[in-house]
LOMITOR-790858 format. One record per residue (C-alpha): x, y, z; residue in one letter. Coordinates in steps of 0.5 Angstrom, whole numbers, padded with zeros to 4 digits, always signed. Each point is the difference from the previous one (the first is absolute). Example, Ala and Ser with C-alpha at 12.3 -4.5 7.8 and 13.67 -1.06 7.14 Angstrom:
BEGIN
+0025-0009+0016A;+0002+0007-0002S;
This chain:
BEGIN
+0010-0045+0018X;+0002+0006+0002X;-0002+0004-0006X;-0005+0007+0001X;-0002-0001-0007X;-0004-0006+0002X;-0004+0003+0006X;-0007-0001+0000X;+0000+0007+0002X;+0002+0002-0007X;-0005-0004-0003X;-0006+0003-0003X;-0007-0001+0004X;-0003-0004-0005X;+0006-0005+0001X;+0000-0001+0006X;-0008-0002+0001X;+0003-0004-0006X;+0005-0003+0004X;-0003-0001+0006X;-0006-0004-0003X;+0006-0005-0004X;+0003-0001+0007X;-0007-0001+0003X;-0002-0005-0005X;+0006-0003-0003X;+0001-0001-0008X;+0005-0005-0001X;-0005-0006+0002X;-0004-0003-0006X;-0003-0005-0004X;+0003-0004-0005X;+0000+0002-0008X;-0003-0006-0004X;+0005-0006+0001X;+0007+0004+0002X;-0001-0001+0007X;+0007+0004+0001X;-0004+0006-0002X;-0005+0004+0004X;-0005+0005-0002X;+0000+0007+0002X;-0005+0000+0005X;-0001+0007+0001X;+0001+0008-0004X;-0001+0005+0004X;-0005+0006-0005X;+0005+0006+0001X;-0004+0005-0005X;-0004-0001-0006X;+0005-0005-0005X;+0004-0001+0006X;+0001-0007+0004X;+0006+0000+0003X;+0002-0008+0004X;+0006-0003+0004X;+0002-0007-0001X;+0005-0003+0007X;+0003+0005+0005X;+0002+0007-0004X;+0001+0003+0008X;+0007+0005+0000X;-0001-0001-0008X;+0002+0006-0004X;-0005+0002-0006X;+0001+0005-0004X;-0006+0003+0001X;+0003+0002+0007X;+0004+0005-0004X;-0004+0004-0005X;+0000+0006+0001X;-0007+0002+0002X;-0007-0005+0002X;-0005-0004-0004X;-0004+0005-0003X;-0007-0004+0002X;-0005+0005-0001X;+0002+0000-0007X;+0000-0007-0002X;-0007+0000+0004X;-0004+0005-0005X;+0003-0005-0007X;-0003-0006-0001X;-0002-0006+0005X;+0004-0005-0004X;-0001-0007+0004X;+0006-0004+0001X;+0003-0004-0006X;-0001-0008+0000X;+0008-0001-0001X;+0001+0004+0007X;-0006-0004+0003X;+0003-0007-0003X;+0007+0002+0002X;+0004-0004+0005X;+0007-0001+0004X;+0004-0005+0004X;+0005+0001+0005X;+0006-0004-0003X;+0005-0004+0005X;+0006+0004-0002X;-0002+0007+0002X;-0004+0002-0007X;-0007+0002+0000X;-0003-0001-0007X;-0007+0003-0002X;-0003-0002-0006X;-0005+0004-0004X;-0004-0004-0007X;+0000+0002-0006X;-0004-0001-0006X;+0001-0002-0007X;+0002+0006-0003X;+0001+0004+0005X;+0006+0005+0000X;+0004+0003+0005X;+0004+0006+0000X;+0004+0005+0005X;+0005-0001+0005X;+0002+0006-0001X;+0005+0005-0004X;+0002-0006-0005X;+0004+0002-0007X;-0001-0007-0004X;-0008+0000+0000X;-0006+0001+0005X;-0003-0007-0001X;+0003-0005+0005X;-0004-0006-0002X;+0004-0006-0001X;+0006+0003+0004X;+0003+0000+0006X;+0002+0006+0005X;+0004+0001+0005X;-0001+0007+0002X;+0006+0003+0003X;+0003+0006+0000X;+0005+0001-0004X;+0004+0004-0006X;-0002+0000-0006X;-0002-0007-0003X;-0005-0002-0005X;-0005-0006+0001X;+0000-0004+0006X;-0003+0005+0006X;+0007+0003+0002X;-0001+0007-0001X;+0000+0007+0003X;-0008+0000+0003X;-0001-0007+0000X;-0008+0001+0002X;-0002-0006+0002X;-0007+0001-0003X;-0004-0003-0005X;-0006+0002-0004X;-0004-0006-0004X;-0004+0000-0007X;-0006-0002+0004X;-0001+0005+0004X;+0003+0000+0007X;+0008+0002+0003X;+0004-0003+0004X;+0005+0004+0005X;+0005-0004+0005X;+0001+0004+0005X;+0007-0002+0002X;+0006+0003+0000X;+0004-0007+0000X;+0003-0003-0008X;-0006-0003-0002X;+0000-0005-0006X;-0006-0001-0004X;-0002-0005-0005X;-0005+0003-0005X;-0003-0007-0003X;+0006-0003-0001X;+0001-0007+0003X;-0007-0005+0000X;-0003-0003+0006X;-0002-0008+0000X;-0007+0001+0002X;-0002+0006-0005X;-0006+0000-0004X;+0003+0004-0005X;+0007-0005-0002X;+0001-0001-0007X;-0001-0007-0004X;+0007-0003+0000X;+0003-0001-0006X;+0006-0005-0002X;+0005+0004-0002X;+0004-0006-0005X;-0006-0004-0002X;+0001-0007-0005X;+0000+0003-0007X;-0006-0003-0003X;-0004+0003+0006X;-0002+0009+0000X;+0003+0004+0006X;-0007+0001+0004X;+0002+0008+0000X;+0006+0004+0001X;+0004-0001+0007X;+0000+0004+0004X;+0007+0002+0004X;-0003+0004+0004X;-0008-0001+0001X;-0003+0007+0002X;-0001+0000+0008X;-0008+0001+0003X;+0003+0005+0005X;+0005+0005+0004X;+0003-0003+0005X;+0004+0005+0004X;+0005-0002+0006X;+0005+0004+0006X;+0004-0003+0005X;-0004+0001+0005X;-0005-0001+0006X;-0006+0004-0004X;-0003+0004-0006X;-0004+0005+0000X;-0004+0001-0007X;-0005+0006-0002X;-0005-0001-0006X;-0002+0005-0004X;-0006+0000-0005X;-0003+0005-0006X;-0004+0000-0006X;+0006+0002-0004X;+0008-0001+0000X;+0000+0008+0001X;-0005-0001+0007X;+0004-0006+0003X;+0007+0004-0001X;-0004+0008+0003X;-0002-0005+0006X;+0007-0003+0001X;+0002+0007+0000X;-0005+0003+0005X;+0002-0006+0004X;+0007+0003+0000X;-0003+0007+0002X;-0001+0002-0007X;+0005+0003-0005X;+0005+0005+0000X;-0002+0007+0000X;+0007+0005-0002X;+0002+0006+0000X;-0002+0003-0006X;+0008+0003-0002X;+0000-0008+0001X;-0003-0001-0007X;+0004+0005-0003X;+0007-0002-0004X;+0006-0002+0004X;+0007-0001-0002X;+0006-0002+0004X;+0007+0003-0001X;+0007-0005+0000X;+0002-0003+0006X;+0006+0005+0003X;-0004+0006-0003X;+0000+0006+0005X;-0004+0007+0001X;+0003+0002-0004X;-0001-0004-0006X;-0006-0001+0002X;-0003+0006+0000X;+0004+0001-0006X;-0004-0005-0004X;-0007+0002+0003X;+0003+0007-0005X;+0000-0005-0006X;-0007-0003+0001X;-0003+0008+0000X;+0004+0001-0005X;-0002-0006-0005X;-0008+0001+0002X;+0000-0007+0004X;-0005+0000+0006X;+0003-0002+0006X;-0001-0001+0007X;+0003-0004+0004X;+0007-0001+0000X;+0004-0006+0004X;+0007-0001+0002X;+0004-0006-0001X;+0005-0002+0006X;+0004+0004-0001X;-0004+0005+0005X;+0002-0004+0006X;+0007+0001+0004X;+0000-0008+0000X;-0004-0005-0005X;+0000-0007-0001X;-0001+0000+0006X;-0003+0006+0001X;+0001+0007+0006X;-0007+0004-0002X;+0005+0005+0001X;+0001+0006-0005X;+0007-0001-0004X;+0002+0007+0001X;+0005+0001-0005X;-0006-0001-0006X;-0006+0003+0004X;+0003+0005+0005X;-0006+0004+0002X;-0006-0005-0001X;-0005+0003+0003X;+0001+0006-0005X;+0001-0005-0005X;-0007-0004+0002X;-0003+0007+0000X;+0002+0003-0006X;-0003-0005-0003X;-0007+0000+0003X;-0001+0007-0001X;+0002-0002-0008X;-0006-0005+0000X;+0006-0006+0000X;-0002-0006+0006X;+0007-0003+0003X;+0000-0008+0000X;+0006-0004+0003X;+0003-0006-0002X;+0001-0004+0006X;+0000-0008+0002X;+0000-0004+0007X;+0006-0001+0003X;+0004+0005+0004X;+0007+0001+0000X;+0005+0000+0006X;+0001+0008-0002X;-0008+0002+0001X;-0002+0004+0007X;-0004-0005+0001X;+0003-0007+0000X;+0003-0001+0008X;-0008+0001+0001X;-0002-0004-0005X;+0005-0006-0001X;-0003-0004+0007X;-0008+0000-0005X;+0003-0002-0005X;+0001-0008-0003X;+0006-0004+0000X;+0001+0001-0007X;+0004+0005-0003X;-0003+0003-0008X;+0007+0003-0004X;+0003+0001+0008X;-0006+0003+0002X;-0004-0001+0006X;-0008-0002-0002X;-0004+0003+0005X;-0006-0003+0004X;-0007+0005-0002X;-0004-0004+0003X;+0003+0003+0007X;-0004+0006+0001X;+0007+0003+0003X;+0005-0002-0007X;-0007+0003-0004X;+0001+0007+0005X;+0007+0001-0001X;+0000-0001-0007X;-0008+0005-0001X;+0005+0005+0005X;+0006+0000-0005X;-0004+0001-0006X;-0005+0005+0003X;+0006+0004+0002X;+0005-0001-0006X;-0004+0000-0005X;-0009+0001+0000X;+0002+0006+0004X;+0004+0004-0005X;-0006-0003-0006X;+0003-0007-0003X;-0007-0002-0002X;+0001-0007-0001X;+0005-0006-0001X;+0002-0006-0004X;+0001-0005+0004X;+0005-0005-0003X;+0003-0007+0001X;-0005-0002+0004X;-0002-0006-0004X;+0007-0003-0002X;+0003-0007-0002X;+0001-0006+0005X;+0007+0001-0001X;-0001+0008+0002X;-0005+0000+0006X;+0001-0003+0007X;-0001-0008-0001X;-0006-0004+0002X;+0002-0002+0007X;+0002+0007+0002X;-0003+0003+0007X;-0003+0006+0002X;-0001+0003+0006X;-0007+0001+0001X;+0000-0008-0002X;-0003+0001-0007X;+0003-0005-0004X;+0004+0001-0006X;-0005-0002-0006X;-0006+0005+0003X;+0005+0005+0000X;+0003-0001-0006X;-0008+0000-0003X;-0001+0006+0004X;+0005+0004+0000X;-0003+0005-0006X;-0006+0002+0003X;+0003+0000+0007X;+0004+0006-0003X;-0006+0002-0004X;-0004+0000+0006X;+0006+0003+0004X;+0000+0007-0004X;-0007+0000-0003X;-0003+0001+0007X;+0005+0001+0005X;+0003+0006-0004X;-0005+0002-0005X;-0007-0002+0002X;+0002+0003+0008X;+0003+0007-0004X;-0007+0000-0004X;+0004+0001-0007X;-0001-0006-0005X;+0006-0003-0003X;+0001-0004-0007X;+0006-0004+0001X;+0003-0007-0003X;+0003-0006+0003X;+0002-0007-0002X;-0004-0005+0004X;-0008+0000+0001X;-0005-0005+0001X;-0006-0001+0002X;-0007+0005+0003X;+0006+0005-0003X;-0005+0003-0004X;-0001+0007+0004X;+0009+0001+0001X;+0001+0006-0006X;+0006-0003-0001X;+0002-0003-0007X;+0003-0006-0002X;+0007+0000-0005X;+0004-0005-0002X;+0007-0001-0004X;-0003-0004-0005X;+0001+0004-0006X;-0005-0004-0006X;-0006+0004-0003X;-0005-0006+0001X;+0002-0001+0007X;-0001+0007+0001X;-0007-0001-0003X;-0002-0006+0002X;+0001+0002+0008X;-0004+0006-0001X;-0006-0006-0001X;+0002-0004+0005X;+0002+0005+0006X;-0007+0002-0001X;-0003-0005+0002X;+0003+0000+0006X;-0001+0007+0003X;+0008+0001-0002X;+0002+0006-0003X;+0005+0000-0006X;+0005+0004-0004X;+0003-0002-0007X;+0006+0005+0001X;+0004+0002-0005X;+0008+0001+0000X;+0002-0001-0007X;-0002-0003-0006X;+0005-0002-0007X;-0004+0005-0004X;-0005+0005-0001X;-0005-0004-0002X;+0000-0004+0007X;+0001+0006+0004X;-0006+0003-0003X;-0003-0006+0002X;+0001-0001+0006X;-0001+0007+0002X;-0008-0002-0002X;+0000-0006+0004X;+0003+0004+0006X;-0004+0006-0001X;-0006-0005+0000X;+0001-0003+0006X;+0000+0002+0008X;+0006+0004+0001X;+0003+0002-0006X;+0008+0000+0001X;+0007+0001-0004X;+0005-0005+0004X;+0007+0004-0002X;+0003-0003+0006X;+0006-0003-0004X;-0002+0002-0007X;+0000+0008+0001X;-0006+0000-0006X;-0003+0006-0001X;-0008+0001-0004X;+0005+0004-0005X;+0004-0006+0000X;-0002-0003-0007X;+0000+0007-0004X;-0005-0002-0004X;-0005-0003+0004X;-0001+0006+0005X;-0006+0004-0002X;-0004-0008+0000X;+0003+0000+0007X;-0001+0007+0002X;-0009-0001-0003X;+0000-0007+0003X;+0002+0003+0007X;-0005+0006+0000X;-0004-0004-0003X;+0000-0004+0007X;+0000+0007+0003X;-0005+0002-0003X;-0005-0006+0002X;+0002+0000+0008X;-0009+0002+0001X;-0001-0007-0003X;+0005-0003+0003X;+0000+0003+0006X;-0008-0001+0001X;+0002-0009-0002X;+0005+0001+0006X;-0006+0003+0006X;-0004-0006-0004X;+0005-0005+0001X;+0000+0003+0008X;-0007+0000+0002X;-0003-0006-0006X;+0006-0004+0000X;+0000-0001-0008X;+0007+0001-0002X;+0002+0006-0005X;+0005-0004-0004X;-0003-0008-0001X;+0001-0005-0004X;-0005-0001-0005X;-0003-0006+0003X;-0003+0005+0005X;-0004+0005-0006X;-0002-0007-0004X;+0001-0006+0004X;+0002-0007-0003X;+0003+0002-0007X;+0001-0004-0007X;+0005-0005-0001X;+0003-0001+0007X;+0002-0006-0002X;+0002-0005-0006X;+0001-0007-0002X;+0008-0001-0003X;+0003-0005-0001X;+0006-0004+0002X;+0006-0005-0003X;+0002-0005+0005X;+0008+0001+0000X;+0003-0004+0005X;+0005+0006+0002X;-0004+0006+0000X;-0007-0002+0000X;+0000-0008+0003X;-0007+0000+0003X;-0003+0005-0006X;-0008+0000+0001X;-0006-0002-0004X;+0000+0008-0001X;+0002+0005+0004X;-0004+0006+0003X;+0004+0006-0002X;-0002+0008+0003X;-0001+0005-0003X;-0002+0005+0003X;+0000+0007-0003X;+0003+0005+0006X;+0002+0005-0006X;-0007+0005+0002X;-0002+0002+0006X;-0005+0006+0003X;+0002+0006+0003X;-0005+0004+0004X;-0008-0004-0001X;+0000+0003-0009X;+0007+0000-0002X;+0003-0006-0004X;+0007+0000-0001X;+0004-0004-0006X;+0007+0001+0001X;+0005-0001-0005X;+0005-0005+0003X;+0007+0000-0002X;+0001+0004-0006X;-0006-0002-0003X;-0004+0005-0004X;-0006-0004-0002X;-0004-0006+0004X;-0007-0004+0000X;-0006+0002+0005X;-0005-0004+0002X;-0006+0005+0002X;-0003-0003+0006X;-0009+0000-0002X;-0003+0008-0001X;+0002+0006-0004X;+0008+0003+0002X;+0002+0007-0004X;+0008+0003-0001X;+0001+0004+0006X;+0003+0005-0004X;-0005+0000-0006X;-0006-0003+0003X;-0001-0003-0006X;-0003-0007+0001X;+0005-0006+0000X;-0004-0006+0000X;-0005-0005+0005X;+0002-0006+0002X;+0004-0002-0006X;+0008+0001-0001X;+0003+0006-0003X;+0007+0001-0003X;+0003+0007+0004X;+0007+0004-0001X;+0005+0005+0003X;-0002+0005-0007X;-0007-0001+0002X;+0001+0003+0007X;+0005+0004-0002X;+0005-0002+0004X;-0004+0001+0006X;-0003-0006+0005X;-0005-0003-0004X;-0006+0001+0004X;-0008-0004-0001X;-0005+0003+0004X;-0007-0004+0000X;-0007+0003-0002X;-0003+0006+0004X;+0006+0001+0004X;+0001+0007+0003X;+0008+0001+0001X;+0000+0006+0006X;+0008+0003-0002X;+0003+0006-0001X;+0000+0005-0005X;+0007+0001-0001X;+0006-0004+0004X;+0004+0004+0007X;+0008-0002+0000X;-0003+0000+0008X;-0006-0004+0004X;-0001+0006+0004X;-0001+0005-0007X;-0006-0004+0001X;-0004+0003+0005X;-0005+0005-0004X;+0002-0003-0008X;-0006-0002-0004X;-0002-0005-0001X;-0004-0003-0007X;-0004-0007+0000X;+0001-0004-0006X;-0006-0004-0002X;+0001-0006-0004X;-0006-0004-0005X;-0007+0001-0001X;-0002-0002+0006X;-0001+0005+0006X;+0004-0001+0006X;+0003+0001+0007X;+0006+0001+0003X;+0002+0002+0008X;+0005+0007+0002X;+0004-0001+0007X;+0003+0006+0003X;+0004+0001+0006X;+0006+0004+0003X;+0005-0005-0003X;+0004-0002+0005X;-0003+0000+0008X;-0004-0007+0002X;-0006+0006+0002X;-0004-0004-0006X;-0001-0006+0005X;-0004+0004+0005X;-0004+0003-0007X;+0004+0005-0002X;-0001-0001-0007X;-0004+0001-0006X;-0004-0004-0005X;-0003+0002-0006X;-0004-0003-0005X;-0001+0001-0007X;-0006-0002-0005X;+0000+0001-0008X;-0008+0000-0001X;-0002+0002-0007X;+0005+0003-0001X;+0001+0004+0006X;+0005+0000+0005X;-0004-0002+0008X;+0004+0002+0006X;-0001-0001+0007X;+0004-0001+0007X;-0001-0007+0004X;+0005+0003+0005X;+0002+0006+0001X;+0006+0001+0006X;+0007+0003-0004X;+0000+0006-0004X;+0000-0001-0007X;+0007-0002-0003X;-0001+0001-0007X;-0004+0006-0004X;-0005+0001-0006X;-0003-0007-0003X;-0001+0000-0007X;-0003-0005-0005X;+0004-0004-0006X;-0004-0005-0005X;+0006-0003-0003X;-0006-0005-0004X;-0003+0003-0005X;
């Protein structure tokens, strides 16, 4: 395959002495397993660092994995001062078999009990046990694997997780479906027994699986396996793996709001003006289409009736303290000084009349650097929302699509968001040494260091907050934007979650809302965005954890706690021979709760969704306070907490001898930060310890050990400091103490 991006050369060395040794001494030969002479037993895992074991199944050569485009090398030296954890029995058990029709199958046991969760951002829930996925990139659907980053890994209740590396569609039976020589088959049961006879049991429609059986059409597969003492440990390895986390720019962190679609410079600036003027904090602004001289598809040329000098525009805004982001999306308009170039590196297929360039041609990915570099990086455009680039099926190019570089169409399609990300992030960003915070509508996996952050049309609260979960347990960044909402009660809501979250954005592309909008609900979003502001040390300090130690800064509770209770209930069911004919004994029901989640290592957040204005929650074991009060709320068991009690602020827990770095007061801007106070709120009876992470905001310099770390010790009452690492000049001022317990 003529595809650079598979070039050995790219590779990292550690890869490819790996590769070397699997063509030296292949894996595809092995032993049969029990009495299924049609499966195999992988032979062989390659130790790729501590709690990482990598293996290859048939002949993967000129395969494309997603490994090969993430955005910077394993962090092996990382990964070898954590725990030497020994490959897992489940990755030593598993096997495979080349099928005759084109398919590789691997299969990978699992035991009584056991869990599976992941695959991604998922809206429906994070556990998969007893479901079947194909993952596929696709617009937004709930269940069945098709979605934006559909990250073919998984982590087990067991202690080990799986990435398949592969950037073909990929469909995964998570015990579902019963092999005849399994040792772990229920008794059958007669379903219609004689009536003087007792049905033996209930009969099961679907008897639970003993594995996750994953197949691709293709000729191989590679597999990584990762394992660790905890949820958390497995997913920071997998992250590490993938380069580690993103790291933004701090002005990232900061709220963003973008204008209606056909708004001008004018306008814009405009409506910068009532943001200062209503107290609301803003950094970023993005521009919807209308920006371009053509869109769908597009030009990346300035429309110039509306932005008639973008270059003073761009700068007036950055001397304002405002980062500019433009909306964009992939396809390119016959219009665009760029197209004659670029039409002979494109596909076969049109996308809205625009060609659909080829980026894993180092020519189509240097036309477009250029063309952005020059119209846009140059006059101080910071980053990008990349859009459309996940589609439907009836959208995109179709399967049997071609492209010049031989690529076929469903690699490009799986790959397309992170070639773009890829494309920007370190072609155009990381070559001009400025950090970007951007968005883009497709990833997938060993995406974790890209600072780009997923977004959706999806529009319910729940699913907003159940991907929050899920995307974190897949190296994925996701932003439950608002746009609008039915009343006050939701918009207040809403703008909790958003502001919890790790790109806080208003969407008003088409609903032209405002913070102010809802007259009565303006001072709740105006104290919950300071809020946020006010805690960017905190937040920011999670940020260059999630960058070096890989444990994401907002994370489903399965990575603070583990398994929770009651994931699962037996409910039963009434044979109807329309609606239900095959009706189970009993069947198991999910019920997962994804309504919290952690933000940063000590704050846990439950949002109202909706327009709730009072809920339950289950305390995970040990002391959480009111983040407000520091009043303690309770340990382990279930409290009943309402809007009032917040009063009408995000209703925020923190655990017991946390110590929360923020600012003494809120900034409109990320740039007032340089200097301000900062106080340490510490919470609970018992001492604590937290950590402060400095830079200059904005350079990648930090990667050459130009940052700052601090940590903090409350000992008997007295606040200890002392510098880990000294490389930046200090970003924040004084440091003062707060005991919010007493």
């Amino acid at each position: 395959m003529n595809n650079p991006m598979n070039r050995h050369d790219r590779k990292p060395l550690w890869l490819i002495a790996v590769v070397v040794f699997s063509l030296a001494f292949p894996l595809q030969a092995g032993s049969p397993v029990g009495d299924s002479r049609d499966l195999k037993l992988v032979e062989k895992w390659e130790k790729v660092a501590n709690g990482v074991f990598r293996t290859v199944v048939g002949n993967h050569d000129g395969e494309m994995h997603y490994s090969d485009l993430a955005a910077a090398s394993p962090k092996i030296e990382t990964l070898n001062r954590l725990p030497d954890v020994p490959i897992s029995k489940a990755l030593k058990s598993a096997s495979f078999r080349l099928l005759a029709d084109g398919k590789v199958l691997v299969r990978i046991p699992t035991e009584p009990g056991e869990k599976i969760y992941g695959y991604g951002l998922q809206f429906d829930n994070t556990m998969k046990s007893g479901q079947i996925v194909e993952l596929k990139v696709d617009h937004f659907k709930k269940g069945g694997g098709a979605t934006h980053a559909p990250v073919p890994f998984y982590i087990s209740s067991k202690g080990y997780g799986v990435l398949f590396n592969t950037a073909k569609y990929i469909k995964i039976h998570n015990q579902v479906g019963s092999r005849k020589d399994s040792k772990h088959n229920p008794e059958e049961v007669d379903r219609n027994p004689p009536a003087d006879e007792k049905q033996a049991g209930p009969w099961l429609a679907l008897p639970p699986g003993d594995a996750v059986e994953a197949f691709i059409h293709g000729k191989g597969l590679e597999m990584v396996g990762f394992t660790g003492t905890s949820f958390q440990d497995i997913v920071a390895r997998y992250n590490l793996f993938s380069g580690g986390g993103a790291m933004p720019p701090l002005w990232g962190l900061g709220f963003w709001h973008r204008t209606p679609a056909k708004y001008s410079a004018e306008q814009t600036a405009a409506e910068i003006a009532e943001f200062d003027q209503h107290r609301i904090p803003l950094d970023v602004i993005g521009l919807e289409p209308g920006w371009q001289s053509k869109s769908y598809p597009c030009t990346y040329e300035w429309q110039k009736k509306r932005f008639p000098d973008p270059g003073k525009f761009a700068k007036q805004l950055l001397d304002d303290g405002i980062r500019l982001n433009l909306w964009v999306n992939p396809y390119i308009s016959k219009h665009s000084r760029i197209y004659e170039k670029m039409k002979p590196l494109s596909g076969s297929h049109l996308v809205w009349l625009g060609i659909v360039p080829d980026y894993t041609l180092p020519e189509a990915r240097q036309l477009l650097v250029d063309q952005h570099k020059e119209d846009h990086f140059d006059i101080g455009i910071s980053g990008y929302k990349i859009d459309e680039c996940d589609g439907y099926d009836f959208w995109l190019w179709p399967d049997y699509a071609t492209f010049p570089s031989g690529t076929s169409a469903e690699v490009m399609r799986q790959t397309y968001g992170m070639q773009l990300q890829s494309l920007m992030h370190k072609e155009l960003f990381v070559k001009n040494n400025q950090r970007t915070y951007s968005q883009v509508r497709a990833s997938n996996g060993a995406a974790s260091s890209y600072p780009f952050v997923i977004y959706s049309d999806s529009y319910g609260h729940n699913q907003y907050v159940t991907g929050l979960s899920s995307a974190s347990l897949s190296g994925i960044l996701w932003c439950p934007e608002i746009r609008s909402a039915r009343n006050e009660r939701e918009w207040i809501n809403r703008m909790h979650t958003v502001c919890f979250s790790p790109l806080a954005q208003l969407n008003a592309w088409a609903s032209k809302t405002k913070p102010w909008s809802y007259k009565n609900a303006t001072d709740a979003v105006r104290n919950t965005i300071e809020l946020r502001m006010q805690l960017l040390p905190y937040l920011y300090t999670a940020f260059a954890n999630y960058n070096q130690q890989g444990i994401p800064p907002v994370r489903s509770m399965l990575l603070e706690t583990g398994e929770g209770k009651d994931q699962s209930k037996e409910q039963e069911r009434k044979l109807d021979g329309e609606t239900d004919p095959y009706a189970d004994g009993f069947h198991q029901k999910i019920t997962e709760d994804n309504s919290l989640y952690m933000f940063g290592p000590d704050i846990l957040v439950a949002p109202f969704l909706n327009n709730s204005t009072k809920r339950q929650v289950q305390l995970p074991a040990g002391n959480w306070y009111d983040f407000y009060t520091g009043k303690l709320l309770g340990n382990g068991n279930k409290i009943t907490i309402t809007a009032k009690q917040f009063n009408d602020l995000p209703p925020l827990l923190v655990k017991e001898g946390a110590l929360i770095p923020m600012l003494t007061k809120s900034v409109m801007r990320t740039k007032d930060i340089q200097g301000a106070a900062i106080e340490i709120r510490h919470y609970g009876k018992k001492d604590g310890t937290c950590q402060l992470y400095e830079d200059d905001g904005q350079s990648y310099d930090f990667e050459k050990g130009a940052y700052t770390l601090r940590t903090f010790a409350l000992e008997s009452g007295q606040l200890k400091q002392k510098i880990v690492k000294k490389g930046a000049k200090p970003l924040y001022g004084d440091v003062s103490l707060r005991q919010m317990t007493k």
